[in-house]
C-alpha positions as CSV (number, residue, x, y, z in Angstrom):
1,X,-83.5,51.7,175.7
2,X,-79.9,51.4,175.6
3,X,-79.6,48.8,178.4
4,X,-82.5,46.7,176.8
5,X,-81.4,43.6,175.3
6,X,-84.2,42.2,173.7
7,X,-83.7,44.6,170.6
8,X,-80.5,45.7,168.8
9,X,-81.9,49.0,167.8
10,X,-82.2,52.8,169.6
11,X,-85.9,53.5,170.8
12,X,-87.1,55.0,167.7
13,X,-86.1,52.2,165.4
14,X,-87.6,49.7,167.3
15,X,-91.0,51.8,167.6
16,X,-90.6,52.3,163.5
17,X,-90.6,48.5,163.4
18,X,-93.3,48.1,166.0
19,X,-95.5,50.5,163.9
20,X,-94.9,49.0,160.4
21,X,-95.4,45.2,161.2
22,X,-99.0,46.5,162.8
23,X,-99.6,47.7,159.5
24,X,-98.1,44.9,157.6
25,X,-101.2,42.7,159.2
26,X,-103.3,43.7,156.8
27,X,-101.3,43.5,153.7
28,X,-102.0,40.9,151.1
29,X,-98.9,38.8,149.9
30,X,-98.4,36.7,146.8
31,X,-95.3,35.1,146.3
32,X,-94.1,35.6,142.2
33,X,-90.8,34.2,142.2
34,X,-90.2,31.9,145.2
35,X,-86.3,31.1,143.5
36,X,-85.7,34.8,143.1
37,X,-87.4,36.2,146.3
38,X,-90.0,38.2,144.9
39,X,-93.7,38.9,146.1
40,X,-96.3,40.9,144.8
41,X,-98.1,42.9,148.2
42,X,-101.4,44.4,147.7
43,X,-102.7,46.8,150.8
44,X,-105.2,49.6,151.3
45,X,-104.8,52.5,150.6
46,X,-105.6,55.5,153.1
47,X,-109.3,56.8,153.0
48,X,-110.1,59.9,151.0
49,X,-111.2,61.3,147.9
50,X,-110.8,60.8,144.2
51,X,-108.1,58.9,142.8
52,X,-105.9,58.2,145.9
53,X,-108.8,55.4,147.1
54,X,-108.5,51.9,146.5
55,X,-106.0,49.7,146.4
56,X,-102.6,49.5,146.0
57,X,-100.0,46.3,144.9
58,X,-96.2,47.1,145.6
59,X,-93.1,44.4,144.4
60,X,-91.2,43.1,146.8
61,X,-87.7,41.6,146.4
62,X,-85.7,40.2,149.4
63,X,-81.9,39.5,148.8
64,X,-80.4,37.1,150.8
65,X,-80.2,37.7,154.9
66,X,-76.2,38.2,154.9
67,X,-76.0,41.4,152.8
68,X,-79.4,42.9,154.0
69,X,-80.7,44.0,150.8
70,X,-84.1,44.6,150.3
71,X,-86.5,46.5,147.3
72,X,-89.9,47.7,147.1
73,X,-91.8,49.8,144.0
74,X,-92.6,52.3,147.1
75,X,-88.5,52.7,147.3
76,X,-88.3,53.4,150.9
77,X,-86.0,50.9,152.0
78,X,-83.4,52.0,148.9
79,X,-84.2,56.2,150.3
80,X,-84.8,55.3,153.7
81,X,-82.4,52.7,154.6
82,X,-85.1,50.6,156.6
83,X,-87.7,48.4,155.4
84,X,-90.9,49.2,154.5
85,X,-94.3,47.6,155.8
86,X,-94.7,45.6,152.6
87,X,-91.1,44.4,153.2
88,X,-91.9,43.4,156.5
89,X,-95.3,41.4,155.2
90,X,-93.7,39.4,152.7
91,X,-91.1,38.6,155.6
92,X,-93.9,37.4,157.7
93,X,-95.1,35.1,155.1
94,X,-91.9,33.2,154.9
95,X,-91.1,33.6,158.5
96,X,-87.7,35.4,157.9
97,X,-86.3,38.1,160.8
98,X,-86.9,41.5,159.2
99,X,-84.1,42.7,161.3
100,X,-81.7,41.8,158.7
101,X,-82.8,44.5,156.4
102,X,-82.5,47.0,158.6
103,X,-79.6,49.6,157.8
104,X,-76.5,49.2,160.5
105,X,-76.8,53.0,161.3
106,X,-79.7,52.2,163.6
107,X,-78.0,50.0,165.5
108,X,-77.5,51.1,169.4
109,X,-73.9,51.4,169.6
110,X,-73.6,53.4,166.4
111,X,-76.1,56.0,167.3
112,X,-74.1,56.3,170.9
113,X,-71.6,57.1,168.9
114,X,-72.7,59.2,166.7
């Protein structure tokens, strides 16, 4: 992975990203506040019983490219430091790189070093 130079990021990074923008596909986005970056992103939930069925709407907010910030009501970017698959569908609506938003730790050279 390390001599690859189609993607910036170590192995599992890339297969994170890989993983999330298959499930992004079949998320619903609504654009809310096209000044301010925000979306509304409805998806399924996963099968099963009771009250965990249905569907579920997350808010998006993408900050600007340049300082890679990125929120979601699920708050995995914020814990995680990577974006989430509803962060990565509301990307795909506007046709933005979703690389931007991903933390620097991931990058290649810093996990070498690390």
């Amino acid at each position: 992975q390390m001599s690859n130079t189609q993607t910036p990021f170590c192995k599992k990074m890339a297969e994170y990203l890989q993983e999330k923008a298959k499930k992004a596909r079949f998320h619903t986005v609504i654009t809310t506040g096209n000044v301010r970056r925000k979306w509304e992103v409805t998806c399924r939930t996963k099968g099963g019983f009771g009250s965990s069925t249905g569907v579920m709407t997350h808010k998006v907010t993408l900050g600007h490219e340049s300082d890679n910030t990125c929120s979601c009501s699920c708050n995995k970017p914020k814990l995680l430091h990577k974006p989430c698959s509803h962060v990565l569908a509301a990307c795909a609506k506007i046709k933005l790189d979703s690389t931007s938003y991903v933390s620097m730790f991931y990058l290649k050279d810093r996990v070498l070093n690390a």
